[in-house]
C-alpha positions in Angstrom: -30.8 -185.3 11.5 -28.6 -183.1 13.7 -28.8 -183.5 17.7 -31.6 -185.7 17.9 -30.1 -188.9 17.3 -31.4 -192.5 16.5 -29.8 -195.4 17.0 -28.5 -196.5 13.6 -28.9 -192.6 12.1 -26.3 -190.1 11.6 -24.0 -189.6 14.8 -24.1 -192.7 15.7 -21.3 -195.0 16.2 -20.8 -199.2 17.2 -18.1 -200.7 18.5 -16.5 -204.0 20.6 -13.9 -204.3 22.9 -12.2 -206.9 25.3 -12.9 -206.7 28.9 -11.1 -209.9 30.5 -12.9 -212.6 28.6 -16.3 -210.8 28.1 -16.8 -208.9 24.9 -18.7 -205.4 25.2 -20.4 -203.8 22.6 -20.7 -200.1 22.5 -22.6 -197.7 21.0 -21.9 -193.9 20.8 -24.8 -190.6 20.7 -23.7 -187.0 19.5 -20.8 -184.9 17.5 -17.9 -186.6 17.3 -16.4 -184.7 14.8 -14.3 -181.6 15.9 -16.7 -178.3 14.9 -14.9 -175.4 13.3 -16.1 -172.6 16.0 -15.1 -171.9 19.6 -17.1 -170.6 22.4 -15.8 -169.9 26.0 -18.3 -170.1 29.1 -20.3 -167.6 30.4 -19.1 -165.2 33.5 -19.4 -166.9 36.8 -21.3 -167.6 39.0 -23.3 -169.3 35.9 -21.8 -171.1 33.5 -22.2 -172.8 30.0 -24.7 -175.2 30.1 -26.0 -177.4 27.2 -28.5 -180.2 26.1 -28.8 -182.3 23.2 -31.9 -184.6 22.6 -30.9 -188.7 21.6 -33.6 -191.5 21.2 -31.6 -195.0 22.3 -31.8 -197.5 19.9 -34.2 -201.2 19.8 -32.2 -203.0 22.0 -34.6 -204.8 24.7 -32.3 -205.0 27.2 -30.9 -201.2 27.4 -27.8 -199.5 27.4 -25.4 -198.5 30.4 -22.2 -197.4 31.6 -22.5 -194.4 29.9 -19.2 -191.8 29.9 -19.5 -188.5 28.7 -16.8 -186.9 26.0 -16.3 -183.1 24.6 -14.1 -181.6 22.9 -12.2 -178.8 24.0 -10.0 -175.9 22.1 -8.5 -174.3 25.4 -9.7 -174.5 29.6 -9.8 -171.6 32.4 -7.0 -171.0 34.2 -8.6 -171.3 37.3 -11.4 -173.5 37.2 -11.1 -176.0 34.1 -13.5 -178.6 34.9 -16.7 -179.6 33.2 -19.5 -182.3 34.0 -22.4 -184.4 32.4 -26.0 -185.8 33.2 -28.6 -187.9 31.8 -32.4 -186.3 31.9 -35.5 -188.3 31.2 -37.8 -186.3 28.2 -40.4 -183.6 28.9 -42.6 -184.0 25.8 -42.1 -180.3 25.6 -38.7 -179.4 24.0 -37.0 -179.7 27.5 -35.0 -182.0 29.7 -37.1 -183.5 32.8 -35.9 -185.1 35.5 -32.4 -186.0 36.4 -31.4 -189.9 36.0 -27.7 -189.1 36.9 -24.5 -187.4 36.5 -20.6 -187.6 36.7 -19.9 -185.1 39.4 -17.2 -183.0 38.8 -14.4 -183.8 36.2 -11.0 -182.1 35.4 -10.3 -180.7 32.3 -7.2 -182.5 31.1 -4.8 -181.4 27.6 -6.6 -179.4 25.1 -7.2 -179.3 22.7 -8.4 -182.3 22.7 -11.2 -185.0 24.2 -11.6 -184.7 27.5 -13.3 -188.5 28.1 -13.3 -188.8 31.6 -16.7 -188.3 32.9 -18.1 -191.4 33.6 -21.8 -191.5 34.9 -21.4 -194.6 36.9 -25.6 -194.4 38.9 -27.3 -194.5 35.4 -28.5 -198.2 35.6 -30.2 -199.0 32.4 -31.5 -196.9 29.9 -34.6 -197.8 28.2 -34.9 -199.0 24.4 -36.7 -196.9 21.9 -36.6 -194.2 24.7 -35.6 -190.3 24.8 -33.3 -188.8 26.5 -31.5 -185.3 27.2 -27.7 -185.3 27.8 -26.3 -182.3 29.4 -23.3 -180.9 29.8 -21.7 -177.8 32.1 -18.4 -176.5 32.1 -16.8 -174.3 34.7 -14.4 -171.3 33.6 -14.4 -168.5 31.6 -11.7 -169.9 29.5 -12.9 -173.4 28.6 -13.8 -173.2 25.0 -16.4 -175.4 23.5 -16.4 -176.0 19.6 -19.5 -176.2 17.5 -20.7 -175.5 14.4 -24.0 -173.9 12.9 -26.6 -176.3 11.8 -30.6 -175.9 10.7 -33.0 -177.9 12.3 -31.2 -178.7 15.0 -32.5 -178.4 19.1 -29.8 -176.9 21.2 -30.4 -175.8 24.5 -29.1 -173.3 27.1 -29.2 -172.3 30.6 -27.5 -170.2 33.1 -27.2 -172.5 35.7 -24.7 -172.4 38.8 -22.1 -175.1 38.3 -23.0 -177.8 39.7 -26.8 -177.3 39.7 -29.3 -179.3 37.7 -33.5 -180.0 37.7 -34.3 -176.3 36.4 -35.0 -176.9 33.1 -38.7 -175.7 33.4 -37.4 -171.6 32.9 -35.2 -172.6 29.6 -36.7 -171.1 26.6 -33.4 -170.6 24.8 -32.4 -172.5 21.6 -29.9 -172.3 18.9 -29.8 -173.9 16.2 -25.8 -175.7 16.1 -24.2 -178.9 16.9 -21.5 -179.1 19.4 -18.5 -181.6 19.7 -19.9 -183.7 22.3 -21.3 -187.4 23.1 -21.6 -190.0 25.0 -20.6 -193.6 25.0 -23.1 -196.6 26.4 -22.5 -200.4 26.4 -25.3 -202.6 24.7 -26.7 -204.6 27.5 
């Protein structure tokens, strides 16, 4: 099924934990396997920007508190941070408008996950629903690790860092799946 994911379907993951005396269930969307290939960011001022499609699962009362992981191979010298967002669906192959995102986060010991972005203005996401969720990372020297797949939407944009809501341009797609997800709580 690749990089559109539904809950239940490949990719996807369910868990519980303990939070004080409240038990959360989680569920996770995307790659969490680490991919076999490496790609650094593109030369600044724009940077590596990618989008992956997920459809939430039939929970009626949502999912939130979502935090964004990647995995990362090596990070820029200079500038190793990366971010996420949540977009609402186009219809027409393309992210739409921006629900939220986790501001800038610091790229901590690669290789590894980085698992700090947290997107903490999300409120709930909507059963049955579509989403996009995008990530950018800022450096030359972070390197991203995919793999080459068929049938699977992958998008990217040469955004400034930082900059979201200009989807509308983006006619590039590649067909690979990339180390990356998110995590949400079952409301």
């Amino acid at each position: 099924m690749g990089n559109q994911l539904i809950l239940g379907g490949t990719g996807e993951l369910a868990g519980t934990s303990k939070v004080g005396a409240a038990t959360v269930t989680t569920t996770t969307f995307g790659d969490t396997g680490i991919e076999a290939t490496t790609q650094s960011g593109i030369a600044s001022p724009t940077q590596y920007t990618l989008a992956f499609q997920i459809t939430t699962g039939a929970n009626g009362a949502g999912y939130s508190s979502p935090t964004c992981s990647e995995y990362l191979s090596a990070k820029d010298g200079t500038n190793p941070n990366f971010q996420c967002a949540i977009y609402t669906d186009s219809g027409s192959n393309v992210p739409a408008n921006l629900v939220c995102n986790s501001g800038n986060t610091a790229i901590g010991t690669v290789p590894g996950w980085q698992t700090s972005a947290t997107l903490p203005s999300c409120g709930t996401l909507a059963a049955n629903t579509k989403y996009w969720i995008v990530y950018q990372q800022q450096g030359n020297g972070n390197e991203v690790r995919f793999q080459n797949s068929t049938g699977t939407a992958h998008y990217r944009t040469d955004l400034v860092y930082g900059t979201w809501n200009n989807w509308a341009s983006d006619t590039n797609a590649s067909p690979r799946t990339d180390s990356f997800y998110i995590t949400v709580s079952v409301n």
